[in-house]
LONU-646952 format. One line per field, with one value per residue (C-alpha): residue number from 1; residue in one letter; z, y, x. Coordinates in Angstrom, 2 decimals. Example, Ala and Ser with C-alpha at 12.3 -4.5 7.8 and 13.67 -1.06 7.14 Angstrom:
n = c(1 2);
res = c(a s);
w = c(7.80 7.14);
v = c(-4.50 -1.06);
u = c(12.30 13.67);
This chain:
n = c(1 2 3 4 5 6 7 8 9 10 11 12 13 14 15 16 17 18 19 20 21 22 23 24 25 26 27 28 29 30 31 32 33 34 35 36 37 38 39 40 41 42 43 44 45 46 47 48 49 50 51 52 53 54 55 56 57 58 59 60 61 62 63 64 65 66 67 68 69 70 71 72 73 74 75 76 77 78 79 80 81 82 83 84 85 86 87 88 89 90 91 92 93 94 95 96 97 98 99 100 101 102 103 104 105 106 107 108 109 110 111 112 113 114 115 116 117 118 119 120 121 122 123 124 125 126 127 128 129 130 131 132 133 134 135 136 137 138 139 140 141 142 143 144 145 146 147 148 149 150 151 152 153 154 155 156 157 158 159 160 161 162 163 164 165 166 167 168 169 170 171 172 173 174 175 176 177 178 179 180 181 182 183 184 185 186 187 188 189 190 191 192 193 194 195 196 197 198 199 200 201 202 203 204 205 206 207 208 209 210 211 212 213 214 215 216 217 218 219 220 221 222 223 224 225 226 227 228 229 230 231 232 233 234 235 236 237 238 239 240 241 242 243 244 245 246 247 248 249 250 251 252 253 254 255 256 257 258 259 260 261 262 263 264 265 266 267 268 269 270 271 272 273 274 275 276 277 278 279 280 281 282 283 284 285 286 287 288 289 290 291 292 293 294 295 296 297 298 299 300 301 302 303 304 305 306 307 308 309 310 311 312 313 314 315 316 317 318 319 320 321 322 323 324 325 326 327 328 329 330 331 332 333 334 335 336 337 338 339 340 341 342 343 344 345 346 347 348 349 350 351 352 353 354 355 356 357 358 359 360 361 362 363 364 365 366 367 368 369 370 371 372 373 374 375 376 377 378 379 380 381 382 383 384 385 386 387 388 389 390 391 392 393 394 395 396 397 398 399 400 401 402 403 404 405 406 407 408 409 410 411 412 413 414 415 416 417 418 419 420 421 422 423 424 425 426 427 428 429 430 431 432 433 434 435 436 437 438 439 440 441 442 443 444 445 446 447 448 449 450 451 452 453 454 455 456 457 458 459 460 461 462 463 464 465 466 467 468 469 470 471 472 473 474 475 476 477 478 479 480 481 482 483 484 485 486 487 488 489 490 491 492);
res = c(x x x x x x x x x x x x x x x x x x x x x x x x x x x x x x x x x x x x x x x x x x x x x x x x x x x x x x x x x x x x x x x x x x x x x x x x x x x x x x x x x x x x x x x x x x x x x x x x x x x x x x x x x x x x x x x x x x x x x x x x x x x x x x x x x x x x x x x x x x x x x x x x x x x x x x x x x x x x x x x x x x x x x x x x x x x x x x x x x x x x x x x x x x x x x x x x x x x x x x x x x x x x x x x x x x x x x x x x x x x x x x x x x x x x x x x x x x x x x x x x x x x x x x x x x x x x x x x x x x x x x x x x x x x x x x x x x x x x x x x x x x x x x x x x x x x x x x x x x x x x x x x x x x x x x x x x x x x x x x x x x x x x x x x x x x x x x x x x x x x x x x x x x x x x x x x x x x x x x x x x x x x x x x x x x x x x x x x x x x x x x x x x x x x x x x x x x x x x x x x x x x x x x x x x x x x x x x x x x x x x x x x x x x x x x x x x x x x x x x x x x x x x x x x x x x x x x x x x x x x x x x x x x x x x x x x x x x x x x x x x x x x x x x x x x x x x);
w = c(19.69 17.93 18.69 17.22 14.02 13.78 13.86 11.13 8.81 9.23 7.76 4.65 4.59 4.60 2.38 -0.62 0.06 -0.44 -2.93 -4.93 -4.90 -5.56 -8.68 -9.87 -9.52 -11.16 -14.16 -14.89 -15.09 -18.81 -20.01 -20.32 -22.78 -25.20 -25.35 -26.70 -30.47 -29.86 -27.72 -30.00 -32.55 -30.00 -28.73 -31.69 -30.58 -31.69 -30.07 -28.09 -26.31 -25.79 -23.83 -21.07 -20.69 -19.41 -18.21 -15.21 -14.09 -13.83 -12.34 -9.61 -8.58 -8.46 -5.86 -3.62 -3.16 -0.64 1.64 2.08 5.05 6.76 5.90 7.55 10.64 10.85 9.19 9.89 7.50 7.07 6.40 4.04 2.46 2.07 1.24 -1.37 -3.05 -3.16 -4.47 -7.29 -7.91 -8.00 -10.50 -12.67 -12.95 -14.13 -16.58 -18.20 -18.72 -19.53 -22.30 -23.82 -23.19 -20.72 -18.14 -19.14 -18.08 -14.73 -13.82 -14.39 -12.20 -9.58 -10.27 -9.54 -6.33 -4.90 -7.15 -5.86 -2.56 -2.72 -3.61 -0.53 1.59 0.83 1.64 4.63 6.05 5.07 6.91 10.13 10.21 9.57 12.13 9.75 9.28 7.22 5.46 2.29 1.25 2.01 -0.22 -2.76 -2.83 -2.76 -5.57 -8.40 -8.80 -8.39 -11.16 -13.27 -13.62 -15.74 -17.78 -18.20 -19.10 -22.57 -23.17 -21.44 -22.69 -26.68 -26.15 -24.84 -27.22 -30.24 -29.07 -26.59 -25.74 -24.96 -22.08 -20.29 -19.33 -16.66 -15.86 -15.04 -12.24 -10.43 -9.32 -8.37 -6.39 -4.60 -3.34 -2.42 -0.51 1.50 1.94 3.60 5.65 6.88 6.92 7.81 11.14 12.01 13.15 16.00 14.82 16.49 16.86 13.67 13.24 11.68 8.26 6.88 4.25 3.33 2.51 0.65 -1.41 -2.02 -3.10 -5.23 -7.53 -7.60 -8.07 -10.49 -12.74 -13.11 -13.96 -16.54 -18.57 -18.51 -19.41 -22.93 -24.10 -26.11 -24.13 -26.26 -24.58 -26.98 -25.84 -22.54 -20.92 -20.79 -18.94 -16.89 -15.68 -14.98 -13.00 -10.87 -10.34 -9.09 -7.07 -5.35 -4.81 -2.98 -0.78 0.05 0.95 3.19 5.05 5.54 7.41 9.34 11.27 13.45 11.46 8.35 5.36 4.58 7.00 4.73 7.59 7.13 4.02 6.60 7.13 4.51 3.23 3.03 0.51 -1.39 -1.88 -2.66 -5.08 -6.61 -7.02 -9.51 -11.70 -11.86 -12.20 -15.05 -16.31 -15.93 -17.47 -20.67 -21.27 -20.76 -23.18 -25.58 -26.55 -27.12 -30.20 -31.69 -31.68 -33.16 -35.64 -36.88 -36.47 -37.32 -34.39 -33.47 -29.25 -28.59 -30.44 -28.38 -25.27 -25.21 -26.48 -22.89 -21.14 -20.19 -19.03 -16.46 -15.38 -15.09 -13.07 -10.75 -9.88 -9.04 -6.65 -4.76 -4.90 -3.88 -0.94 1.00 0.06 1.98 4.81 5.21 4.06 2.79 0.60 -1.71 -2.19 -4.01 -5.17 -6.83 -9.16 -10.12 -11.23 -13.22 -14.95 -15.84 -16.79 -19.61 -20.89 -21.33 -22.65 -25.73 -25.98 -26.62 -29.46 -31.45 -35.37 -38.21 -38.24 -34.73 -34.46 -31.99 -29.99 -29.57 -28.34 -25.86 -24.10 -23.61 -22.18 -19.82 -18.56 -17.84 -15.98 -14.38 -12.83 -11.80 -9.74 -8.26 -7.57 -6.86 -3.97 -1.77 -2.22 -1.01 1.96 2.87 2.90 4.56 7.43 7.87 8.34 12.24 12.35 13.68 10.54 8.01 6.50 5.94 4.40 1.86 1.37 0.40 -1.88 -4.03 -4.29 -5.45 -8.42 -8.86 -10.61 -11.67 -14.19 -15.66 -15.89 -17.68 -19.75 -20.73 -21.46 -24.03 -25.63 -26.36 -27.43 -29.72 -31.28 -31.72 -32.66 -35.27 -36.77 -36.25 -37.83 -40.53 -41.63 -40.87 -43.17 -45.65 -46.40 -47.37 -49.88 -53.64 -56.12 -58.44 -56.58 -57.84 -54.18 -52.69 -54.51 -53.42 -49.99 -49.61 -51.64 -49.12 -46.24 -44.61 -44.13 -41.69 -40.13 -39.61 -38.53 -35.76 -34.98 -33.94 -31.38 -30.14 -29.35 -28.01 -25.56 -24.27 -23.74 -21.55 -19.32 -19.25 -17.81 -15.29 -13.62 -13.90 -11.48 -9.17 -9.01 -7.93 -5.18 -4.08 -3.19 -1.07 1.36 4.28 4.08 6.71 6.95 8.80 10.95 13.77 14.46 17.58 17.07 19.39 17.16 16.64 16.06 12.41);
v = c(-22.45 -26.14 -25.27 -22.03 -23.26 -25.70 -22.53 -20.64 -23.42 -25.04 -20.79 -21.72 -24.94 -23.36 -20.67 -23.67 -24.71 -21.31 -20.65 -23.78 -22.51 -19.06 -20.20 -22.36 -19.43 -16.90 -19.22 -19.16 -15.65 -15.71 -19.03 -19.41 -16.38 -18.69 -21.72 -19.10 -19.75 -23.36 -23.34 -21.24 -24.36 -26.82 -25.46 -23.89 -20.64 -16.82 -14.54 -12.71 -16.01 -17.29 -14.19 -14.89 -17.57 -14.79 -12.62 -15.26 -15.70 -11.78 -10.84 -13.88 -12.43 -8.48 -10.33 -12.72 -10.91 -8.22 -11.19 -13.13 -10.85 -11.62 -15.62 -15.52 -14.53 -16.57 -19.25 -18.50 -18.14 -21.76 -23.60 -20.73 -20.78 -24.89 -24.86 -22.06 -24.46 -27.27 -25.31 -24.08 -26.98 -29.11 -25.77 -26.84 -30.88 -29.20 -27.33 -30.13 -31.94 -29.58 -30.57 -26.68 -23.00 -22.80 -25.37 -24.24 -20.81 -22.33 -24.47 -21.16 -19.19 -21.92 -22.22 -17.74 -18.74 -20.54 -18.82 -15.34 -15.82 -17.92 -14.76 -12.14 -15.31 -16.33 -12.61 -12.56 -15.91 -14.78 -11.45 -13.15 -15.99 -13.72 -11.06 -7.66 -8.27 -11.06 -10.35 -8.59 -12.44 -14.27 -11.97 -11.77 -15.94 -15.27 -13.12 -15.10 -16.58 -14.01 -12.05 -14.83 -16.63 -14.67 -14.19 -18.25 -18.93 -17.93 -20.15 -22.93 -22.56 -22.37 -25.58 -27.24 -25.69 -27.14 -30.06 -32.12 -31.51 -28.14 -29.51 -30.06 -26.23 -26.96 -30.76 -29.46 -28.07 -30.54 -32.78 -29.53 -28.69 -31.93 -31.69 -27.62 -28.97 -32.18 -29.62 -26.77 -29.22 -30.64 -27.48 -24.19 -23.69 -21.58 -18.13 -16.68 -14.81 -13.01 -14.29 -14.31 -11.25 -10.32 -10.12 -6.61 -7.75 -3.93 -3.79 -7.15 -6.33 -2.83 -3.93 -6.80 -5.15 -2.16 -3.70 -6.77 -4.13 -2.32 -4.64 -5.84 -2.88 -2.48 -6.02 -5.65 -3.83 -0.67 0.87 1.83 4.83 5.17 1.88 2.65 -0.60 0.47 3.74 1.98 -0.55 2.32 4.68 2.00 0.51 4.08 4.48 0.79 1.68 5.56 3.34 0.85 3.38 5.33 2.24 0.80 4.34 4.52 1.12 -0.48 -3.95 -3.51 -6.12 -3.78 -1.84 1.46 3.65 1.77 4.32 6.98 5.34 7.59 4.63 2.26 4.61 5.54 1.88 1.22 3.90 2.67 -0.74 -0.13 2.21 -0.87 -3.41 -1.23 -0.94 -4.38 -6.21 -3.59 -4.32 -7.96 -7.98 -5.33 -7.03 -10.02 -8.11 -7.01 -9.94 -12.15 -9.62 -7.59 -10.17 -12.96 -14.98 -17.87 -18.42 -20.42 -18.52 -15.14 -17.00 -17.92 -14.54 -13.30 -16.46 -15.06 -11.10 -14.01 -15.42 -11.96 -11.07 -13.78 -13.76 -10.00 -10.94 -12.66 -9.70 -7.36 -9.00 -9.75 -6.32 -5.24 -7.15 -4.95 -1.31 1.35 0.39 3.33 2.73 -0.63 0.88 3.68 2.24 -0.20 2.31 4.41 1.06 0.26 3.90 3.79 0.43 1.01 4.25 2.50 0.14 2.16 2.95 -0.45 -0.84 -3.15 -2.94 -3.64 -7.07 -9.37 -9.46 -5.98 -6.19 -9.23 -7.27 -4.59 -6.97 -8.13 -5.05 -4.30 -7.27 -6.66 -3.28 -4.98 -7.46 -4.87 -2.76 -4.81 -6.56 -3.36 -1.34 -4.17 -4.59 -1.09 -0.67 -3.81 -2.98 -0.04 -1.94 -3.38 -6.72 -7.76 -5.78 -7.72 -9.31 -6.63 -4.90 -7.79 -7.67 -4.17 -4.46 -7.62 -5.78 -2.33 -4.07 -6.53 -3.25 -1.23 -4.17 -4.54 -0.71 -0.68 -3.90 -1.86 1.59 -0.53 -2.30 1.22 3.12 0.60 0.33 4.22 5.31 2.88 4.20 7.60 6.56 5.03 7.96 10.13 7.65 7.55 11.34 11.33 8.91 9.73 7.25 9.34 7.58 3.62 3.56 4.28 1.14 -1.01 0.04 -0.42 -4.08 -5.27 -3.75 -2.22 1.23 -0.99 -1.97 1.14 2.73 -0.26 -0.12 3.36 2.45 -0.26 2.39 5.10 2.19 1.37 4.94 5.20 2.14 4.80 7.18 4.75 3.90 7.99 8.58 5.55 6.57 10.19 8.18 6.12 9.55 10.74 7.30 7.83 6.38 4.06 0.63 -0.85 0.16 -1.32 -1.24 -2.84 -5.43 -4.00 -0.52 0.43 4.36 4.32);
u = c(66.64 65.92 62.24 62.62 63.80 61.11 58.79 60.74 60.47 57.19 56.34 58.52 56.77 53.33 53.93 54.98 51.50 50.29 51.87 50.84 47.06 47.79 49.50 46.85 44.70 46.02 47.47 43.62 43.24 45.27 45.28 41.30 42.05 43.60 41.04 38.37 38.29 38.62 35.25 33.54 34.00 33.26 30.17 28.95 28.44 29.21 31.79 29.04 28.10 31.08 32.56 30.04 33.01 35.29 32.54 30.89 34.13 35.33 31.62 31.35 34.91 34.37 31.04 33.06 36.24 34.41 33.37 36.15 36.90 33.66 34.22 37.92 36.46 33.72 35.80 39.31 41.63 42.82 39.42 38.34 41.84 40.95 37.20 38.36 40.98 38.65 35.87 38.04 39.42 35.41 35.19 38.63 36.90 33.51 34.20 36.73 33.72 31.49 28.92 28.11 28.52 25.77 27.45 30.71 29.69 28.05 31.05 33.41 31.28 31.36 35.60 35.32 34.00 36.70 39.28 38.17 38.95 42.28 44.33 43.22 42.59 46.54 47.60 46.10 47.78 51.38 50.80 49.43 52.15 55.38 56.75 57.22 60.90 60.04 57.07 59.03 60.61 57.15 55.84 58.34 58.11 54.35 54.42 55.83 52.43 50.57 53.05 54.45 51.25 49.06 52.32 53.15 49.39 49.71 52.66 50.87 47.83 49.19 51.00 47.94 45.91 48.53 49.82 47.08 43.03 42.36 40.29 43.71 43.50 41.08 42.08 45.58 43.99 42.77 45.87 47.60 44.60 44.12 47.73 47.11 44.69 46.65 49.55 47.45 45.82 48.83 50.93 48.59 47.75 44.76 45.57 43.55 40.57 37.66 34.24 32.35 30.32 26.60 26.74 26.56 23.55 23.14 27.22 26.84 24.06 25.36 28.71 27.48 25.23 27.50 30.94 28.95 26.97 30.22 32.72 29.62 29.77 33.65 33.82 32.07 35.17 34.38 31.10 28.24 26.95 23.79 22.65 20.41 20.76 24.97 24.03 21.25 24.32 26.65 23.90 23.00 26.20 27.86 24.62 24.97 28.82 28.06 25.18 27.93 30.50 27.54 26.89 30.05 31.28 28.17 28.22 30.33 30.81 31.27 31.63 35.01 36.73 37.30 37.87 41.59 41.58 42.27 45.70 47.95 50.70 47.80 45.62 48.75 49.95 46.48 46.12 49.89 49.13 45.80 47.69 50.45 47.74 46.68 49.39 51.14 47.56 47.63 51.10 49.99 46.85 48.08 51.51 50.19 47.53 50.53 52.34 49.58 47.26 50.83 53.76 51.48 52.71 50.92 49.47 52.30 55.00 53.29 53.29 57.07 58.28 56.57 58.23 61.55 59.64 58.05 61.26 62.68 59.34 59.82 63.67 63.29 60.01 62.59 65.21 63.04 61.00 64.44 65.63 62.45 62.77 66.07 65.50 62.94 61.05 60.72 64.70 63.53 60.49 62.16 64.43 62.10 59.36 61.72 62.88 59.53 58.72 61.61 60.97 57.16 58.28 60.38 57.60 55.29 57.55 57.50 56.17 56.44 59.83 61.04 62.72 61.01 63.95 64.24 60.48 61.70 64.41 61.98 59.78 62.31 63.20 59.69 59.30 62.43 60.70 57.51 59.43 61.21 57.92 55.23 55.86 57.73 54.81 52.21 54.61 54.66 50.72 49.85 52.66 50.25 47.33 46.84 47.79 43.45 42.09 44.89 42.16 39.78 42.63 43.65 40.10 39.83 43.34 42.27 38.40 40.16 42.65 40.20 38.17 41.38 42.27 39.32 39.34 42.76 41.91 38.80 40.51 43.19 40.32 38.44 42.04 43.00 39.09 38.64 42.86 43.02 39.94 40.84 44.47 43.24 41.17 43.98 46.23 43.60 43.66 47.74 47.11 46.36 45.52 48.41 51.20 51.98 53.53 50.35 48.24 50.59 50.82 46.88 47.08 49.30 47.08 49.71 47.96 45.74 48.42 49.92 46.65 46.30 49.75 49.59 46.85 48.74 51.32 49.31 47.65 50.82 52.03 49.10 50.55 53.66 51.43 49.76 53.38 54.42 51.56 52.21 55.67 54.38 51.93 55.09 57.34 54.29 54.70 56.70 60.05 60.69 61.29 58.70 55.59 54.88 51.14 49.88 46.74 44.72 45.05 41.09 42.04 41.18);
């Protein structure tokens, strides 16, 4: 009994040190966001160069996220998990030191390398160290950095930005990595694996160039489609992803197990969790516009109205992976999605008027049904998933909403350019230069407003849509409470 206890704790242990990277990875996700303008005067350099900033990073992820299943078993999960957190955090030092855009953008791509595979790297450790019944809380814990993180980063990163060196958003890494790293050498012990296998070069390649050319052309924003070199990028991105796919159902080790797509709860989670990673990042990077270019807010000010949605975020991560451990998921799942449905509804509904506390509790309550969502439908499709292909599946996960963010990042970007043009116009035509009204309204600007305002709006109503059809995915999972696959499952 004593030495079963030791057992059940050293896994709480372990998942603190877990935890600890996984935060200091995805804290970097938003609060690089923030340091942008003050590079831009530091290095001297236009918009369009200092994006690349952003860009590195989100390309050298959408490449090394497909291969951190291959590296775990060659590897194992505990030395990648550690080379990953040192990498990442020799990434952090760099680019606090670095001298101008082109090493900044180097040192970020060598921080993407590490940073990309801490997150399906950490997801596959908690699933192999806890039985099923308790994989719901490990998660939940898990989860508030994975969820609360990109939230807190634009809080954090305004202060830093305000009050000390703006450097500090990379230094801050480095301490927290060096004791990631003690702790999950100390704490993590290596979970069996198989032999490492051949590398699937064709799958590597394939899903590099497809998945990198891709997440290129989504990542400028609002897509020229005149300009060839976009539609070049596209074509041979879709073509590199359909060789990919061929390949990986053809042979027998492939660099991603997608025959584990066959597996009904898994695809339907799957499916679920990119419309709420599409949905969850718009309402992150879409709130935050209106805030700032219609409130006039300042980083900081933005950052700490989206504080307490974090906190709410977090708390209900917790809630919600014990309720798991206990009973059907979709019973958590459900409330939480029609939560999150309403509040992005009445968001969706905000304009010059609505107090900023009004726009808070809505916030809140939308956190409150991602915290109740999130995590429940993760644990249902990774219980489908057998326990020797957990990392392959991880794998596959962080890959797919890896793409479906920068997809719904993308798609808010593009509404918000082409509605409040189309608005504007629209707003232009009611106006007649008989009305003293009218002048006044356009000296003040606020018929830009409006027009942009309006986008904002229609951008988050799509985020309404997003979680309609993930609660429509969620109905179709079975409802039980947990599946019990065997390891040696290869019936895919």
């Amino acid at each position: 009994m004593h030495e079963n206890n030791q057992s059940v704790s050293y896994k709480w242990f372990a998942l603190g040190a877990i935890v600890i990277g996984t935060f200091m990875a995805a804290l970097d996700t938003s609060i690089v966001n923030i340091a942008i303008a003050k590079m831009m005067a530091v290095f001297n350099v236009s918009l369009d160069d200092i994006k690349w900033v952003l860009t590195a990073y989100t390309l050298t992820l959408g490449a090394i996220i497909p291969l951190t299943g291959f590296l775990e078993g060659k590897l194992g999960s505990k030395k990648l998990y550690i080379y990953s957190l040192a990498i990442f955090t020799l990434g952090s030092l760099l680019c606090g030191f670095a001298w101008s855009n082109t090493t900044m953008i180097l040192f970020r791509i060598i921080q993407a390398i590490g940073g990309g595979m801490i997150i399906p790297v950490s997801i596959s450790i908690i699933l192999q160290m806890f039985p099923s019944k308790n994989r719901g809380m490990a998660l939940g814990v898990w989860g508030i950095a994975t969820m609360a993180a990109p939230a807190i980063g634009p809080t954090f990163g305004g202060y830093i930005i305000e009050r000390l060196d703006w450097r500090l958003i990379f230094i801050v890494n480095v301490p927290i990595g060096v004791i990631a790293v003690i702790l999950s050498a100390i704490l993590l012990k290596e979970v069996p694996h198989k032999p490492a296998k051949k590398l699937d070069y064709i799958g590597f390649i394939s899903s590099t160039v497809g998945i990198v050319s891709i997440l290129y052309i989504l990542g400028k924003g609002t897509i020229d489609w005149r300009d060839i070199k976009n539609i070049l990028f596209i074509t041979l991105g879709v073509f590199s992803l359909i060789l990919f796919v061929i390949n990986e159902l053809t042979i027998s080790e492939p660099l991603l197990e997608l025959r584990l797509l066959k597996r009904f709860d898994f695809s339907l989670s799957l499916l679920s969790l990119c419309f709420l990673a599409a949905a969850y990042m718009g309402g992150v990077y879409v709130v935050p516009l209106f805030l700032q270019n219609i409130k006039g807010y300042t980083a900081l000010q933005t950052g700490m109205i989206l504080l307490p949605s974090a906190i709410m975020t977090g708390i209900m991560m917790l809630i919600s992976g014990k309720l798991a451990d206990k009973i059907s998921a979709k019973i958590i799942m459900f409330p939480g999605l029609i939560i999150l449905a309403l509040s992005s509804y009445k968001l969706s509904q905000i304009n010059l008027n609505t107090s900023v506390e009004m726009i808070t509790w809505l916030l809140i309550l939308r956190g409150l049904g991602f915290g109740l969502t999130m995590m429940p439908i993760t644990h249902a499709g990774m219980n489908a998933v057998p326990q020797n292909l957990v990392p392959q599946g991880s794998a596959i996960q962080n890959t797919v909403k890896q793409i479906a963010i920068a997809i719904g990042i993308n798609l808010m970007t593009t509404t918000i350019t082409n509605k409040t043009k189309l608005n504007y116009h629209r707003l232009a035509e009611q106006v007649t230069p008989l009305k003293q009204s009218t002048t006044d309204f356009l000296k003040v600007g606020l018929l830009q407003k409006q027009a942009y305002t309006d986008a904002i709006d229609f951008a988050l109503s799509l985020c309404m849509v997003f979680v309609l059809i993930a609660l429509i995915l969620t109905l179709l999972m079975k409802d039980k409470k947990h599946t019990s696959v065997s390891t040696t499952d290869k019936q895919l």
